[in-house]
TORKOL-4160 file (C-alpha; in steps of 0.2 Angstrom, whole numbers, padded with zeros to 4 digits, m for minus):
253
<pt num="1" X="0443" Y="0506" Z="0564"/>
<pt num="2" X="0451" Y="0498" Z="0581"/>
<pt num="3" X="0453" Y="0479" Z="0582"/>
<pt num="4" X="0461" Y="0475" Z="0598"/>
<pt num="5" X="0473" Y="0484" Z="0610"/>
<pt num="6" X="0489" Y="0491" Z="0601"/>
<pt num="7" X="0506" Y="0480" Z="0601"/>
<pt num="8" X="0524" Y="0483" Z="0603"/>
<pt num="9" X="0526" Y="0482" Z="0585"/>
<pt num="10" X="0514" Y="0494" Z="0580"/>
<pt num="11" X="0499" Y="0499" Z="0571"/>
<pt num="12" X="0497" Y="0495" Z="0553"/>
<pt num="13" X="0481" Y="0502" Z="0543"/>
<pt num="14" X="0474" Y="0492" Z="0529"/>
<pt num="15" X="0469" Y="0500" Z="0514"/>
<pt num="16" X="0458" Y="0487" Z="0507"/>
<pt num="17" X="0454" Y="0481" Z="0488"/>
<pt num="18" X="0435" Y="0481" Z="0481"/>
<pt num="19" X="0423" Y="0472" Z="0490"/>
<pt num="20" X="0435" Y="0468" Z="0508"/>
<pt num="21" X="0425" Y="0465" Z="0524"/>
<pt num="22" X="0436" Y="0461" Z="0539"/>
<pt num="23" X="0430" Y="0444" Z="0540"/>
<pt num="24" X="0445" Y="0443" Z="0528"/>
<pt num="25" X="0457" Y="0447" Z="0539"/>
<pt num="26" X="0453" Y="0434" Z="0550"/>
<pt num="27" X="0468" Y="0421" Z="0545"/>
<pt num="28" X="0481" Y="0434" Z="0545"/>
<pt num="29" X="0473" Y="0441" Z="0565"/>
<pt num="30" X="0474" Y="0421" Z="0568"/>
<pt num="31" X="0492" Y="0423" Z="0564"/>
<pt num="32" X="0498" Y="0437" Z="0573"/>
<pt num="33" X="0490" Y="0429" Z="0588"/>
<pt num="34" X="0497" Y="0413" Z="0584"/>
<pt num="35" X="0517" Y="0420" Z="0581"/>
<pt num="36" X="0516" Y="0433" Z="0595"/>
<pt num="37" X="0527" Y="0441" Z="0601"/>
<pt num="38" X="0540" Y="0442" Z="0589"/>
<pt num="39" X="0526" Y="0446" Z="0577"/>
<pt num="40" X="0513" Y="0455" Z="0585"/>
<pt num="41" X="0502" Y="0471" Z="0580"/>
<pt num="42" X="0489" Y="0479" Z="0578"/>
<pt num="43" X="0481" Y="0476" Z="0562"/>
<pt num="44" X="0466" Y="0489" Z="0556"/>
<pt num="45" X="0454" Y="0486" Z="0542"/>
<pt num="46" X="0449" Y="0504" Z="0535"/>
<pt num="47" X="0432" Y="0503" Z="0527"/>
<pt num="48" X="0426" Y="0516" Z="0515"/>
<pt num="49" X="0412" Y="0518" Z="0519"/>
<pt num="50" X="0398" Y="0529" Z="0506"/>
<pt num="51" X="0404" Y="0547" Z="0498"/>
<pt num="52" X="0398" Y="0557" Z="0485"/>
<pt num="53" X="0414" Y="0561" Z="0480"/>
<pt num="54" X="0431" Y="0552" Z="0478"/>
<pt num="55" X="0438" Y="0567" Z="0489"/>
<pt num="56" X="0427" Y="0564" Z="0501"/>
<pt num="57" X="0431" Y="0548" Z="0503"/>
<pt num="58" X="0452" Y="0555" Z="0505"/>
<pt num="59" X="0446" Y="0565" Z="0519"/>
<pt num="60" X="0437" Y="0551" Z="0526"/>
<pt num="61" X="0454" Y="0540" Z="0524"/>
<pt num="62" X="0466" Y="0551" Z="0530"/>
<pt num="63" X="0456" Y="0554" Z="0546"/>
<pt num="64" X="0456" Y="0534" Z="0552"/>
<pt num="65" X="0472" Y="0533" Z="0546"/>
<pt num="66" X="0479" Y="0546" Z="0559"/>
<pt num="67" X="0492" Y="0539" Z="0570"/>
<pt num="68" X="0496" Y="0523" Z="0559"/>
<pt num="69" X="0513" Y="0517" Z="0561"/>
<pt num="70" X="0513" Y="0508" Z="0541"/>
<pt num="71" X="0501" Y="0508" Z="0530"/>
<pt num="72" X="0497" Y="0494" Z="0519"/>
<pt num="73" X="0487" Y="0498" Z="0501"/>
<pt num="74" X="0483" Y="0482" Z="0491"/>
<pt num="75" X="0474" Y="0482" Z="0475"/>
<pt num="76" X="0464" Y="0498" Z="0474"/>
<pt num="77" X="0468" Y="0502" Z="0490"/>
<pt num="78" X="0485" Y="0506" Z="0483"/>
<pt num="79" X="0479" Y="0519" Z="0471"/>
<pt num="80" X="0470" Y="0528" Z="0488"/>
<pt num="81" X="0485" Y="0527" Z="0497"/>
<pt num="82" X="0496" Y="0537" Z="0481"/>
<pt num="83" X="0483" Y="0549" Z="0480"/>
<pt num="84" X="0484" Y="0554" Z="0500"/>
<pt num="85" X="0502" Y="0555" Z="0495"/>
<pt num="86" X="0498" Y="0565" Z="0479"/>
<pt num="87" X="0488" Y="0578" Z="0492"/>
<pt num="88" X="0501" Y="0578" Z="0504"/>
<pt num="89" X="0495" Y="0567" Z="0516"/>
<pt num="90" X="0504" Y="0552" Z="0526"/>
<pt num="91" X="0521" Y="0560" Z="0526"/>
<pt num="92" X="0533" Y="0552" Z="0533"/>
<pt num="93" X="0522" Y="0537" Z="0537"/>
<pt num="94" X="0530" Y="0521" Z="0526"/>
<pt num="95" X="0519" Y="0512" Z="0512"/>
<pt num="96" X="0519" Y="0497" Z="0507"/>
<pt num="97" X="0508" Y="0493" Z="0490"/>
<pt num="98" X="0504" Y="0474" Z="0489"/>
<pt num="99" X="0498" Y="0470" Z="0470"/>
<pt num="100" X="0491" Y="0489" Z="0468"/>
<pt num="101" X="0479" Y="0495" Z="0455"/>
<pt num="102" X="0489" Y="0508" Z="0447"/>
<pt num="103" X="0490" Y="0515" Z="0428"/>
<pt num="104" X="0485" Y="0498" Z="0422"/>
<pt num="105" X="0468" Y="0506" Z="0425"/>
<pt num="106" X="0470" Y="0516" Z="0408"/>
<pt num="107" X="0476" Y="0502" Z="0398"/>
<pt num="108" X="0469" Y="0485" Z="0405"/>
<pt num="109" X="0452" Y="0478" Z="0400"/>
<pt num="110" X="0443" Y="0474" Z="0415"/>
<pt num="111" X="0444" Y="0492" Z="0423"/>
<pt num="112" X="0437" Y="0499" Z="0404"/>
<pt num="113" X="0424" Y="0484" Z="0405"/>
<pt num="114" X="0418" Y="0490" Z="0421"/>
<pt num="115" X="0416" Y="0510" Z="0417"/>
<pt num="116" X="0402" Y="0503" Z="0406"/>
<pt num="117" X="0383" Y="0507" Z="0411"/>
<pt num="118" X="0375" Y="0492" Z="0421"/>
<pt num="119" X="0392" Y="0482" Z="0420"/>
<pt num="120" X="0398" Y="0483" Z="0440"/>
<pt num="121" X="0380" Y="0477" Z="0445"/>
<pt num="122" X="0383" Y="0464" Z="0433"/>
<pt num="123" X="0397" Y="0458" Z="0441"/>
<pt num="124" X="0391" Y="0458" Z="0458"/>
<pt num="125" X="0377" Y="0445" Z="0451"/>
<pt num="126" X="0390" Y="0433" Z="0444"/>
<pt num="127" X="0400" Y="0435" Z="0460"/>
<pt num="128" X="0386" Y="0427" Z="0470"/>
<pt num="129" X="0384" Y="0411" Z="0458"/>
<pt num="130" X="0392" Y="0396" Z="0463"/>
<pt num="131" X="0402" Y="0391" Z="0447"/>
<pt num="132" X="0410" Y="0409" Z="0444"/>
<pt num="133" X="0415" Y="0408" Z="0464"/>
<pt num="134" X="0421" Y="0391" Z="0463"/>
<pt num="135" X="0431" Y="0396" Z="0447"/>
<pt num="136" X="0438" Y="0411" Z="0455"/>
<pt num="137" X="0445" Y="0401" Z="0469"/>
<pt num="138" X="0454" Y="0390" Z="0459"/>
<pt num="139" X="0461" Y="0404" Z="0449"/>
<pt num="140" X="0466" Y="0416" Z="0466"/>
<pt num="141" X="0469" Y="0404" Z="0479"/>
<pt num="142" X="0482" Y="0390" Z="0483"/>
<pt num="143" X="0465" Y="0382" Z="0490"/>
<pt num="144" X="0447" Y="0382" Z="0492"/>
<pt num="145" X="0440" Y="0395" Z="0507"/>
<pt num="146" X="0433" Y="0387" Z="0522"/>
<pt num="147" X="0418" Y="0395" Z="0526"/>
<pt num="148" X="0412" Y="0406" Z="0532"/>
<pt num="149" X="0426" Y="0415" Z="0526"/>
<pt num="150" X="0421" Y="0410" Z="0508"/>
<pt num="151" X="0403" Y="0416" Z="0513"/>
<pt num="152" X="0411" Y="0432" Z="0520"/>
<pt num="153" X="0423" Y="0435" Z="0507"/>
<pt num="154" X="0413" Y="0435" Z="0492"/>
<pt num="155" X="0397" Y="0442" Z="0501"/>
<pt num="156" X="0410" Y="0457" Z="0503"/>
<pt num="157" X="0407" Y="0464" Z="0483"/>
<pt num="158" X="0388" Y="0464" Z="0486"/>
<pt num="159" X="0389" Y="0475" Z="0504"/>
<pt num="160" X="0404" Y="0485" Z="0498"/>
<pt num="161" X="0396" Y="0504" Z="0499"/>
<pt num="162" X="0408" Y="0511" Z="0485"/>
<pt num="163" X="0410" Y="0496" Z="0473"/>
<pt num="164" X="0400" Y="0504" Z="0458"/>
<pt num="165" X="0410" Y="0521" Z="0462"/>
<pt num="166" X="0427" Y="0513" Z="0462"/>
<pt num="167" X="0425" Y="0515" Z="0442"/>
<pt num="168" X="0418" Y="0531" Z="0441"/>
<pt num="169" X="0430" Y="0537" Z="0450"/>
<pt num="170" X="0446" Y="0531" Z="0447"/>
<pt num="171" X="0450" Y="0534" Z="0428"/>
<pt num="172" X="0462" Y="0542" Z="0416"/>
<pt num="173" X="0457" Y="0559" Z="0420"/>
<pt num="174" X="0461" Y="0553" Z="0439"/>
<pt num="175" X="0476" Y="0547" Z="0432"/>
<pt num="176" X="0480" Y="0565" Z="0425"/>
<pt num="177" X="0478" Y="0574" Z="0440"/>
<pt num="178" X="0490" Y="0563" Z="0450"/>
<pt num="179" X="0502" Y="0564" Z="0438"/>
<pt num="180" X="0501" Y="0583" Z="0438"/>
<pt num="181" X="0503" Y="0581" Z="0456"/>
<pt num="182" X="0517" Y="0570" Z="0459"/>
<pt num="183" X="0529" Y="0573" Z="0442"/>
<pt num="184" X="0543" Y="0580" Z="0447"/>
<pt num="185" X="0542" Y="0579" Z="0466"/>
<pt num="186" X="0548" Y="0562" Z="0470"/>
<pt num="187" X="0548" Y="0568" Z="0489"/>
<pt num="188" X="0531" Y="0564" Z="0490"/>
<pt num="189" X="0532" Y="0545" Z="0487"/>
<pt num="190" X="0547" Y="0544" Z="0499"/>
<pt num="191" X="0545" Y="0528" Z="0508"/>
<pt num="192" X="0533" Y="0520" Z="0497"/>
<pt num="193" X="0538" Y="0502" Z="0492"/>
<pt num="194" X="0528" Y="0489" Z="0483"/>
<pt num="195" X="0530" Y="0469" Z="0484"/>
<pt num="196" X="0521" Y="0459" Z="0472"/>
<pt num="197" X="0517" Y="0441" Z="0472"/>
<pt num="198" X="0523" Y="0430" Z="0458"/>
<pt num="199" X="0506" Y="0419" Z="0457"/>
<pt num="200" X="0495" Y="0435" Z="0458"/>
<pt num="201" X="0484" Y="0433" Z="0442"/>
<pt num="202" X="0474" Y="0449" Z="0445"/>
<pt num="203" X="0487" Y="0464" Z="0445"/>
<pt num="204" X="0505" Y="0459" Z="0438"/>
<pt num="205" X="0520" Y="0469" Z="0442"/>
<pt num="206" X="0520" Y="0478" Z="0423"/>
<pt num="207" X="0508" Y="0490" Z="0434"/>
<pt num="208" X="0521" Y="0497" Z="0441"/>
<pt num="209" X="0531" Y="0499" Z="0425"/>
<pt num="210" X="0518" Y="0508" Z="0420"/>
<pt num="211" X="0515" Y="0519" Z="0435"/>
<pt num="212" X="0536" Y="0522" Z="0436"/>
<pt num="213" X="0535" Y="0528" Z="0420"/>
<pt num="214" X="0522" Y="0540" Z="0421"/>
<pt num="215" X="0528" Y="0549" Z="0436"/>
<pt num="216" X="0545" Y="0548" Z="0432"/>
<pt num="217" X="0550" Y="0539" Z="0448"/>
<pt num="218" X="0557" Y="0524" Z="0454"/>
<pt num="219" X="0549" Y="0515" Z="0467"/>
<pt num="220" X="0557" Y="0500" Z="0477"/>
<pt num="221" X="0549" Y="0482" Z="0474"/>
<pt num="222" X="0549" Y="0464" Z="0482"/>
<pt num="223" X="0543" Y="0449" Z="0474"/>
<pt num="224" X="0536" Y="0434" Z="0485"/>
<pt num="225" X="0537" Y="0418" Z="0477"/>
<pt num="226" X="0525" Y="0410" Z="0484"/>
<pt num="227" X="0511" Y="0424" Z="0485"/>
<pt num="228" X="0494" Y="0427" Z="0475"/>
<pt num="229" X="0484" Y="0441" Z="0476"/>
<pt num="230" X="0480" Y="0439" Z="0494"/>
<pt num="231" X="0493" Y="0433" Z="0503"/>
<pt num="232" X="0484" Y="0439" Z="0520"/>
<pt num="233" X="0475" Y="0424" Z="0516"/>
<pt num="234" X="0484" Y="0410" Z="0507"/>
<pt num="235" X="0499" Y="0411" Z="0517"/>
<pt num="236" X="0496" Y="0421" Z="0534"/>
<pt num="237" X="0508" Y="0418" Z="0544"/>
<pt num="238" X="0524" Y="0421" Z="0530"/>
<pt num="239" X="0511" Y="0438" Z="0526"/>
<pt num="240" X="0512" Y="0442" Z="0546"/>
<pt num="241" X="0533" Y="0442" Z="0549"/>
<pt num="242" X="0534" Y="0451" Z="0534"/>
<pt num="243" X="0523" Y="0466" Z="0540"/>
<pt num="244" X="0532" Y="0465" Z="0555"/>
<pt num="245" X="0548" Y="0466" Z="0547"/>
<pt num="246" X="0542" Y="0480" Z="0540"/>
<pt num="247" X="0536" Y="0490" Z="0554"/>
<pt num="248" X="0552" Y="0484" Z="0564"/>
<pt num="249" X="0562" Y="0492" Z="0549"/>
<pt num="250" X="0551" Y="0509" Z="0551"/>
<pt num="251" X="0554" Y="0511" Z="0568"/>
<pt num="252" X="0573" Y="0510" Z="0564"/>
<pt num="253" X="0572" Y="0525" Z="0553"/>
């Protein structure tokens, strides 16, 4: 999980969305090279990997995040990091959740679309056609990807080892069994914050209404003006001082 030696600032672990690669970290790497070294950590891609089970994959998670100074969920990598919290792990390590996927899994369309039989392969194949990539770019992304990034990037939901699992696993009865854990014990998702970008089209802030609601707690939130759904990307160096802010305002604590 390593990239690089560790920096003044810290060590940030990345709990990616569906179908990451690193290779799409490599604008915001750029850009902690580049504003070093006001703005300079160590930033750690975790991949995950192929499980049987979605506890297996936890265990998995837990383990290469071990000695992480922030951890940083976005899209589904957001409902990883609530369910480590749910079991008790990362205590006292802070969260940030960047446009999570949370319990707009029971009530959107697209998660229910993909639980259907054949329907995640499906979408893999359309991923890989030019039209629907170019069509996704204009709707994700201030500006077309330079390759190989764009290669890279969209390459990432054909290699990705648990992209079909991803909907088997996370679902309402998921959704039950976190509730169960975390009602009533707000302790658990102390330091948890989430920031949202105002031009992300794929997971919009009612998410966390939702998730509030069903857990009964309130959970801090930032809103970025000028971020989409991958602000690591779009606007790297803005996405770089803000994680250092971050980990400067842990270590404070």
């Amino acid at each position: 999980m390593t990239h690089g030696a560790a920096s003044m600032l810290g060590r940030v672990g990345l709990l990616p969305g569906n179908g990451h690669v690193d290779a799409r970290l490599a604008p915001a790497r750029a850009a902690v090279e580049r504003l070093a070294p006001d703005a300079r950590f160590a930033l750690e891609s975790v991949g995950y990997g192929e499980h049987g089970t979605f506890d297996a994959l936890l265990d998995d998670v837990r383990d290469r995040l071990d000695g992480v100074d922030l951890v940083y969920g976005t899209g589904i990598g957001g409902l990883v990091a609530v369910a480590l919290r749910a079991r008790g792990d990362l205590a006292g390590v802070p969260v940030v959740l960047q446009g999570p996927v949370l319990w707009g899994l029971e009530t959107r369309r697209f998660p229910r679309v993909m639980r259907l039989p054949g329907m995640p392969r499906l979408l893999v194949l359309a991923l890989s056609l030019g039209p629907v990539q170019r069509r996704f770019e204009r709707k994700h992304f201030e500006r077309p990807l330079e390759e190989p990034l764009r290669t890279a990037f969209f390459g990432g939901y054909r290699d990705a080892g648990a992209f079909a699992r991803w909907f088997a696993w996370l679902t309402p009865d998921l959704l039950r069994h976190l509730e169960a854990d975390l009602r009533g014990r707000p302790p658990l998702l102390d330091g948890v914050e989430a920031w949202w970008g105002s031009l992300d089209h794929v997971v919009g802030p009612e998410e966390l209404a939702r998730t509030e609601s069903a857990l009964g707690v309130s959970i801090p939130m930032r809103s970025f003006p000028a971020w989409g759904h991958y602000p690591m990307i779009d606007a790297p160096d803005e996405w770089v001082r803000e994680v250092s802010l971050a980990l400067a305002s842990a270590a404070r604590v």
